[in-house]
C-alpha positions in Angstrom: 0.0 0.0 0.0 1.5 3.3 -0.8 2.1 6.3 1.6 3.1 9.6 0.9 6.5 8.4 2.6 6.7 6.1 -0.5 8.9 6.6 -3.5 10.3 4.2 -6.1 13.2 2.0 -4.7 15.2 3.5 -8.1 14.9 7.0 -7.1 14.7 6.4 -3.8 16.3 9.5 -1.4 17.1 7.1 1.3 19.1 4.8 -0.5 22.7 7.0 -0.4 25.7 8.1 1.4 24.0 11.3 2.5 21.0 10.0 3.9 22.5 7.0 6.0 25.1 8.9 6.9 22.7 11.8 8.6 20.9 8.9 10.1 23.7 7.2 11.6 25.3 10.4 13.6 21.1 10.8 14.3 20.8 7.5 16.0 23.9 7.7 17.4 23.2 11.3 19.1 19.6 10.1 20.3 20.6 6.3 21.7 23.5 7.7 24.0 23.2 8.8 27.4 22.9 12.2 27.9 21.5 15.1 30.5 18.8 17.9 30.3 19.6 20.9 28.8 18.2 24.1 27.2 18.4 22.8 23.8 15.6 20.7 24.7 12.8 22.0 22.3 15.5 22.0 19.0 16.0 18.5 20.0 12.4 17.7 20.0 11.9 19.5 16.2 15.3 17.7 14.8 14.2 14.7 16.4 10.7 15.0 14.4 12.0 15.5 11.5 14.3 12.6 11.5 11.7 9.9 12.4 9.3 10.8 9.5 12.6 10.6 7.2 13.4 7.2 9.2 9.7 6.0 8.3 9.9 7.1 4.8 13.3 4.8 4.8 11.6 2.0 6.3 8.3 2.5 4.3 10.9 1.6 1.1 12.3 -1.4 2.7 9.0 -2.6 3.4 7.8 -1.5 -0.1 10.5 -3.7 -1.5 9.4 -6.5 0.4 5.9 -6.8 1.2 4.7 -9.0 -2.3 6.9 -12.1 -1.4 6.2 -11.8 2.1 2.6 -11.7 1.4 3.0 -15.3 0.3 4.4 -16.1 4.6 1.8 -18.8 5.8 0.0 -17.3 8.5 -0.6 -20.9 11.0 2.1 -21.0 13.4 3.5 -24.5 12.2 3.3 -23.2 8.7 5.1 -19.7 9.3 8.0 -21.2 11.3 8.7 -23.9 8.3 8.7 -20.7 6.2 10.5 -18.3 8.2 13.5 -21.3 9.0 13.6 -22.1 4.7 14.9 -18.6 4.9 17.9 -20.0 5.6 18.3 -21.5 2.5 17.1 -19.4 0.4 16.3 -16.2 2.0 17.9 -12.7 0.0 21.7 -12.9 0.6 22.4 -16.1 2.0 25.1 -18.0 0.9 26.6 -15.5 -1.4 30.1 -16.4 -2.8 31.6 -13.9 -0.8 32.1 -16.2 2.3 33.5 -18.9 0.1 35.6 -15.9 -1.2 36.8 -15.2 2.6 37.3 -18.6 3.6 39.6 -19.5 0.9 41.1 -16.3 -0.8 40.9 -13.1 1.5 44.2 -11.7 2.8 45.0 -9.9 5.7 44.2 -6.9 4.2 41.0 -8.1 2.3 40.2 -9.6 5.8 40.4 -6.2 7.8 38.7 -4.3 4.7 35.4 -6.5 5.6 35.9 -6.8 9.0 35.9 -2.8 9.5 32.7 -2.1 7.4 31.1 -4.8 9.9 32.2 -3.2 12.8 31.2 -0.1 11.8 27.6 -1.2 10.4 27.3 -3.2 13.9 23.8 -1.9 15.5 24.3 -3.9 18.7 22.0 -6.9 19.1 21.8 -6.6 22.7 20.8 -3.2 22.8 18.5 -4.0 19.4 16.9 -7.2 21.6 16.7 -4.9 24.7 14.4 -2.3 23.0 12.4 -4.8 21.0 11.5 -6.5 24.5 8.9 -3.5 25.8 5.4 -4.9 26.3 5.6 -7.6 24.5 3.6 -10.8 25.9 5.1 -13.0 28.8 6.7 -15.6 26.9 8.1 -14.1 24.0 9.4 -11.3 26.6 11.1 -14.0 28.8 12.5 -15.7 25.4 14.3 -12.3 24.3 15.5 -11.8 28.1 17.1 -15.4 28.4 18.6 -14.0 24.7 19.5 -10.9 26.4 21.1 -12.5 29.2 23.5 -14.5 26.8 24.5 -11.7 25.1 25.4 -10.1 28.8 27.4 -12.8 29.0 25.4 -14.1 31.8 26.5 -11.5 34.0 30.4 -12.4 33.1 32.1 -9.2 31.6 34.5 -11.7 29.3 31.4 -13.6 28.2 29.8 -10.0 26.7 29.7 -10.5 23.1 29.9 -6.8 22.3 32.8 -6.6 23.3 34.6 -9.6 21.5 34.0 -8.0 18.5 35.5 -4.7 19.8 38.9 -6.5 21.0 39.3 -8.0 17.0 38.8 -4.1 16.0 41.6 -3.0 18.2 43.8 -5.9 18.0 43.7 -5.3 14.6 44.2 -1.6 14.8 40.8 -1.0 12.4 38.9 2.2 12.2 35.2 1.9 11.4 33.5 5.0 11.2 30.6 6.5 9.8 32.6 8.8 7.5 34.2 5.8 5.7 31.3 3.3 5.4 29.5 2.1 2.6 25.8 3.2 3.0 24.9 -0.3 3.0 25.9 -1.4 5.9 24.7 1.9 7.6 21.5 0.9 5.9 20.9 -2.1 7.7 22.4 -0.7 11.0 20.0 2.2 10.5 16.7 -0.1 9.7 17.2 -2.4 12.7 17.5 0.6 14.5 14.1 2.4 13.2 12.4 -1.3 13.4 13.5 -1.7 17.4 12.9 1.9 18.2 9.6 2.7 16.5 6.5 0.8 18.5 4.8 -0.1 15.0 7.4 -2.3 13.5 8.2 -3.9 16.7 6.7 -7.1 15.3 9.1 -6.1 11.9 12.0 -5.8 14.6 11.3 -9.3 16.3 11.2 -11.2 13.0 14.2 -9.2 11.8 16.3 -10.2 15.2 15.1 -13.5 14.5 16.4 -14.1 11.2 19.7 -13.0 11.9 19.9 -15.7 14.9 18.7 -17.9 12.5 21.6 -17.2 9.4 24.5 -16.0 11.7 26.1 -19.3 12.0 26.8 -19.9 8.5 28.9 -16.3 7.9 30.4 -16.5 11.4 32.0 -20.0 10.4 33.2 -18.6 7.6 35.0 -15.5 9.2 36.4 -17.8 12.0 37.8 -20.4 9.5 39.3 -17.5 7.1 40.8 -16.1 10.2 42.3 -19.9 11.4 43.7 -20.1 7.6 45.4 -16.6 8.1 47.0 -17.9 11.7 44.4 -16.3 14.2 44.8 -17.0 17.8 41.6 -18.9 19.4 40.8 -15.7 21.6 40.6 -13.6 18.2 38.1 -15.8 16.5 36.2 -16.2 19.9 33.3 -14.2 18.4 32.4 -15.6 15.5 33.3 -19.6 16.7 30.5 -18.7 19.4 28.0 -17.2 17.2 28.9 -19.9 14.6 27.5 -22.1 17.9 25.4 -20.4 19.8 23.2 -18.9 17.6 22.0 -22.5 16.5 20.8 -22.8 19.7 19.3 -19.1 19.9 17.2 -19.8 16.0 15.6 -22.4 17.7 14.8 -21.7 20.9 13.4 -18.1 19.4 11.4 -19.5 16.6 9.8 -22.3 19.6 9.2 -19.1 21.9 8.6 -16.3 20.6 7.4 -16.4 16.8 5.5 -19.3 17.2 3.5 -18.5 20.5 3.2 -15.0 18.9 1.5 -16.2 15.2 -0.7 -19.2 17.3 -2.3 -15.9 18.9 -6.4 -16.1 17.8 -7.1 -12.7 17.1 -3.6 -10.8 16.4 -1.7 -13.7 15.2 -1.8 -13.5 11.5 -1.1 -9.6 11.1 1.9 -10.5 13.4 3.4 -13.2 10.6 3.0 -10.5 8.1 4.9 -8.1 9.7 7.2 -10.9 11.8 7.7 -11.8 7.8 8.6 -8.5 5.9 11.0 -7.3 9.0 12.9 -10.9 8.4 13.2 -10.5 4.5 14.0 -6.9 5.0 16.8 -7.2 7.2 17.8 -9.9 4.8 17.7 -7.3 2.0 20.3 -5.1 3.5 22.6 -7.9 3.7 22.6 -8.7 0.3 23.3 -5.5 -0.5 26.2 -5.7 1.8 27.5 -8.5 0.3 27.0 -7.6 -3.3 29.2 -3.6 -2.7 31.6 -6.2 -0.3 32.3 -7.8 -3.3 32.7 -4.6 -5.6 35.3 -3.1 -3.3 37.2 -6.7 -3.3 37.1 -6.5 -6.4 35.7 -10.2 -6.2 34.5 -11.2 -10.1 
């Protein structure tokens, strides 16, 4: 259905260094921790104007999106078989490039990916925190045990957050906003919108859910480039546990939380629909990841 938010993905104005760039520094201004202060009211109006560009962004994605996930099943045994085939077949997955960085990548080639990442990283704990707020008991309690892992269970080494920031500084990298492709801000910036905005939070839980569910397969791939290239255990510690765990999370967040949430009476089909297009557009930005990854490896 279109909105005035709308515009052709061709033309669209979202779809650029500009845009995601604004909307990075944005959601990177408005997340932190701040204090009161006079500039209050200019906050509120720059903060207004940035969530109906942020819709409009989002309104595209979904736009891109919404015919094939129209065809979702809408019974809960029926929408998890779907959602889980996305890990065959889903937009993105399995692209070359992983068999690229498994067996061909150099250091350099290595860092080059490995720094747009970090810098495109949205923080899935945060992203899973925020996503959490009023949602039914079970599904709540399946994002918090979630949570909790990604706490490291209350263990500061076990934090997974900060894995991935030790690999940036061992390695002396320097993501930044400045020097990121706009697709990986892009899908930073739309799992940002989906967990932040109220009326995609059903968009946000199916997007968090897919990337639990096709983690594994990239993550294996990083940690066994990185074993080829002589990595120490404790710098592939990240991705050999996501390469794991996240097994383990797809399941137990398909079992209890999508399911429980699509078997509901009244509100469980519009859920699958959104639960659908928020997987497939999260999956959307990583292709196009993967396909400018490529283009500035110069992989043919």
């Amino acid at each position: 259905m279109a909105t005035r938010f709308q515009s052709t993905l061709a033309g669209s104005q979202f779809f650029n260094d500009v845009f995601q760039r604004a909307l990075s520094h944005w959601n990177r201004e408005r997340l932190a921790p701040g204090l009161p202060g006079e500039d209050g009211a200019a906050r509120i109006d720059r903060d207004a104007r940035m969530q109906r560009l942020e819709l409009g962004f989002l309104e595209d994605l979904r736009a891109e999106v919404i015919a094939e996930a129209a065809f979702a099943p809408t019974d809960p045994d029926g929408f998890v078989a779907w959602f889980e085939g996305l890990e065959a077949t889903g937009p993105g997955q399995h692209d070359r490039l992983f068999d690229w960085l498994e067996r061909d990548a150099t250091l350099d080639d290595l860092k080059l990916y490995l720094t747009q990442e970090a810098a495109g990283e949205a923080g899935f704990d945060d992203l899973v925190a925020l996503t959490q707020v009023r949602l039914p008991d079970g599904p709540k309690l399946e994002l918090a045990r979630n949570y909790w892992d990604e706490m490291g269970r209350g263990n500061v080494k076990g934090m997974h957050g900060p894995m991935l920031h030790y690999v940036v500084e061992a390695l002396g990298l320097e993501p930044g906003i400045a020097t990121t492709c706009w697709e990986s801000l892009a899908l930073a910036n739309a799992m940002t919108g989906m967990a932040t905005n109220r009326n995609y939070a059903w968009h946000s839980l199916g997007a968090l859910g897919v990337i639990e569910l096709t983690a594994p397969a990239r993550s294996a791939a990083v940690s066994r480039s990185m074993r080829r290239l002589g990595f120490e255990a404790r710098m592939r510690r990240y991705f050999d546990l996501h390469a794991v765990l996240d097994v383990k999370h797809s399941e137990e967040w398909n079992r209890e939380a999508i399911r429980p949430l699509v078997a509901d009476p009244v509100e469980g089909p519009a859920r699958a629909r959104a639960m659908a297009e928020g997987a497939l557009m999260r999956l959307k930005c990583g292709e196009r990841c993967f396909a400018r990854y490529r283009d500035l490896l110069g992989i043919a």
